[in-house]
N, C-alpha and C positions, 0 to 999 in steps of 0.2 A: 504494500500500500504506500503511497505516496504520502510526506508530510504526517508520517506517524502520528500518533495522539502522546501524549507524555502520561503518564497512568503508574498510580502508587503502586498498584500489585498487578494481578494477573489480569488479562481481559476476560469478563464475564459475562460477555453478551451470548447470546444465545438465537442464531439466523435462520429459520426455516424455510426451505421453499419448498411447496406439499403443490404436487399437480398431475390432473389425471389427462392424459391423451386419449381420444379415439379416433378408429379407421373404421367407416363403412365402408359396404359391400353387395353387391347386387346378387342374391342367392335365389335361384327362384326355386332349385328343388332341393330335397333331402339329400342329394348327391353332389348339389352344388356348397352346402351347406358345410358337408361334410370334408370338402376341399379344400376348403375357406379353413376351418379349424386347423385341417392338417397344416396348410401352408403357413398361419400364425404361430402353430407350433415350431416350424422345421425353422422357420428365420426368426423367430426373439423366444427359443431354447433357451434355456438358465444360463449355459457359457455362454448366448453371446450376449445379452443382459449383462452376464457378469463381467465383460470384455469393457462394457458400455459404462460401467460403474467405476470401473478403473480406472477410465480414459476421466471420468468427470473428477475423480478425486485428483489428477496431475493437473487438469487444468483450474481449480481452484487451489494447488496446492500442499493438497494434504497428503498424510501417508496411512498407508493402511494396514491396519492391527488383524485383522480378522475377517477372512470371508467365508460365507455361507450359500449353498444353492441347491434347489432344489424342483426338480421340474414333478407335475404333476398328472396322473390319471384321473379323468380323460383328455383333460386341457389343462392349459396353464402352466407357471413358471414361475417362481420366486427367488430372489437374491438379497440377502443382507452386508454390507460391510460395514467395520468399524473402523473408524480413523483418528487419527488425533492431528491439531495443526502443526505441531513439529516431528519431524522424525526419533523416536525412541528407540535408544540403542538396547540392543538384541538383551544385554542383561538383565532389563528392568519390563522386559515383554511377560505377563502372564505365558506360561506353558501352553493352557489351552488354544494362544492364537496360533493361526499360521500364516499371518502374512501376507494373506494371499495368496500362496500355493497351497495347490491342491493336489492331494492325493487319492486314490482308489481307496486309503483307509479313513479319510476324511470330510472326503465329498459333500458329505450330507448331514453334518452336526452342527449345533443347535447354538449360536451366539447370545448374549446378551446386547442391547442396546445402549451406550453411555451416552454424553451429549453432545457428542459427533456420531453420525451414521450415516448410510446411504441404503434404500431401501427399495425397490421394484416388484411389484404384483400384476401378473397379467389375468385380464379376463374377455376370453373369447364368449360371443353366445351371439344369438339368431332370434328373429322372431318367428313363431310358429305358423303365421301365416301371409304376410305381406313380402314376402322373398328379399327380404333386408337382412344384413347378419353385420354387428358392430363389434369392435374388438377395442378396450381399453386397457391401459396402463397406467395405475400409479404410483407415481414417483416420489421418495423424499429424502431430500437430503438437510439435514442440520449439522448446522457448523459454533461452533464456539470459539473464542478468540478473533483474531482480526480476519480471518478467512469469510471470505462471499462464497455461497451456492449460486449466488445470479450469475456467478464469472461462465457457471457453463450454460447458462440458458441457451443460448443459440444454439451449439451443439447437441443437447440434447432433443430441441424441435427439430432438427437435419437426423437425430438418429430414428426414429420412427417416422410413417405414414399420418401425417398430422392432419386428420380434418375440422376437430375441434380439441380443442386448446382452454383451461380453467386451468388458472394460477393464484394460488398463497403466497401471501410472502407476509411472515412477521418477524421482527426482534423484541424480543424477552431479556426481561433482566436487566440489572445495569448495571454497571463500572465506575471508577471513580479517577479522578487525576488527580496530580501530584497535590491539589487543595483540597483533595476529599470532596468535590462537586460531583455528584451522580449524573454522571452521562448516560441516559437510554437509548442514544441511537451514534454511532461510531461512523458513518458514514453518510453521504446524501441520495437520499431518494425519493421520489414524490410520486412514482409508478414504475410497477414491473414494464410497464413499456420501453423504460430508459435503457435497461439491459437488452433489447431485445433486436437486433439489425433492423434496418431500414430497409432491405433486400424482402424479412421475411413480412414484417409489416405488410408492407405494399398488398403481399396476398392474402391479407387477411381482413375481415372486417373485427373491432375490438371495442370492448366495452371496459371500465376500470369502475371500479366501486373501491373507493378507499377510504380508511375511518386515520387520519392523520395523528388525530391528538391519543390513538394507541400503538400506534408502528405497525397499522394492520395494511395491509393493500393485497387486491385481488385484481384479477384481469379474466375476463373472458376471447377468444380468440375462436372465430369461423372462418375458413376458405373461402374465398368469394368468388374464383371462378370453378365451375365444374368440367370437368373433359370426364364423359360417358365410359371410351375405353378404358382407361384407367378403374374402374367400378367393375368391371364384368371379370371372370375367373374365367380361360382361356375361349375368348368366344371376341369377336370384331363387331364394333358395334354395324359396321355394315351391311350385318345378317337380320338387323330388326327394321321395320317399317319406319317411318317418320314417327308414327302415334305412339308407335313401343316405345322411345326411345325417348317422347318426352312424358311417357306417362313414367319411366323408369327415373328421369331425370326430375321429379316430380316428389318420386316417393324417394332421392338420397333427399333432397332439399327440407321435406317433412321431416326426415329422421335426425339430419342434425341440428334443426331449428327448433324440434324439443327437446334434444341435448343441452342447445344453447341458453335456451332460455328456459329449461328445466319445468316444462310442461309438457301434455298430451295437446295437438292439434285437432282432434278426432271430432 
C-alpha cells in the first residue's frame, strides 16, 4: 500500500468481499440439462477452483497456510484456504497445515476458518420446466491487516462465465494510530465499482446500494448485451427459426432479471 498509515500495534481491520456469480443456460431437455451439469463440473472441479484461489491470494498478497477441496456427488465443488498477510516461517506453521500442497493423503481434510480465508461453493441446478439451467458460485475472501480482496476483483469476474454479478464488500473492526484515534476504514472507497475495470463495466448494466456511515457497500452487476450462441450447449443458433430464438432470448432475459433484482416475473 502506498503512504502507509503509522499505527500503534497491529492492523485490525477486518475486509470482506462475499459475492455470488451466475451462468445461464438454454436446457431444453433432461439430456441437455444433464450436459450443462457435466460441463460445470468438468471446468470449475475443486482443482481448478483451487488453482483460482491461489492465483487470488498472490494477487492480493497473501500466503497460504492451508488448503482444502473437495468436489461433490452429484454436482458441485468446494475449496477452503487459509492465509495470513505475511509469510510465516515453516517453524511456527501448525502441523495440520499444508501449505497448499496437496497430497492423495490429504486431499480432502477439514480446515478451520481464522480471519483470513478464501472460500468457493459451487451450485449447479435447472429448472424443471422452462428449459433454463443457472449455475452459481460463491465467493469469499477476508482479509485482515492492510491487504484488499478488491485487488483481485477483476480477475476473478474474467475467471468465470459472468452473467450476473452481486457484491459485498465490508470493513469490520478498527485500529488505532500512533495517538490511539480509532480508524475504521484504512483505505478509500465509496463503491465496489472503483475496483472494478472500465473494460468490464462497459458490459455490464450496475446498480450500488451503499450504507457509508457503516463500511457497508454492495453492487449488483447484469450483462447487457446477449449473443444466443453463447447460451445453447452444442447446437448453432442457426438451427432455430427467428421466433425460437427470441422467445429463447426472452426466457435468458427473465431468468437473470429475477436474479437481479431478486424476484419472480411470473
Amino acid at each position: 500500500m502506498k503512504n502507509k498509515l503509522a499505527l500503534y500495534g497491529f492492523n485490525n481491520l477486518t475486509k470482506s468481499l462475499s459475492f455470488n456469480i451466475y451462468d445461464v443456460c438454454i436446457t431444453e431437455t433432461e439430456e441437455d440439462r444433464k450436459k450443462y451439469i457435466e460441463y460445470i463440473d468438468e471446468i470449475y472441479n475443486s482443482q481448478r477452483l483451487m488453482n483460482i484461489l491461489q492465483n487470488v491470494a498472490d494477487r492480493i498478497g497473501a500466503s497460504i497456510l492451508n488448503v482444502s477441496k473437495q468436489d461433490y456427488e452429484p454436482q458441485g465443488a468446494s475449496v477452503t484456504v487459509l492465509i495470513s498477510e505475511e509469510e510465516v516461517p515453516l517453524y511456527a506453521i501448525d502441523p495440520s497445515c499444508n501449505n497448499g500442497i496437496l497430497t492423495p493423503l490429504n486431499e480432502t481434510i477439514v480446515t478451520h476458518l481464522d480471519k483470513s480465508h478464501l472460500t468457493v461453493h459451487t451450485y449447479p441446478e435447472s429448472h424443471p420446466q422452462n428449459g433454463v439451467s443457472t449455475f452459481r458460485v460463491d465467493i469469499d475472501v477476508s482479509t485482515c491487516g492492510e491487504i484488499s480482496p478488491l485487488n483481485a476483483l477483476d480477475y476473478l469476474i474474467d475467471s468465470f462465465d459472468s452473467d450476473i454479478i452481486s457484491l459485498d464488500y465490508k470493513v469490520r473492526g478498527f485500529t488505532r494510530n500512533n495517538d490511539g484515534k480509532k480508524l475504521f476504514k484504512d483505505h478509500a472507497v465509496s463503491s465496489i465499482q472503483n475496483f472494478i475495470s472500465e473494460e468490464t463495466i462497459k458490459r455490464y448494466n450496475l446498480i450500488d446500494v451503499n450504507v457509508y456511515q457503516e463500511n457497508i457497500f454492495h453492487t449488483k452487476m447484469m450483462l447487457n448485451n446477449l449473443n444466443l450462441d453463447d447460451y445453447l450447449l452444442d447446437k448453432d443458433v442457426s438451427e432455430y427459426p427467428v421466433e425460437e430464438q427470441k422467445r429463447m432470448i426472452d426466457l435468458l432475459e427473465t431468468e437473470m432479471k429475477e436474479i437481479f433484482y431478486g424476484k419472480n416475473f411470473d
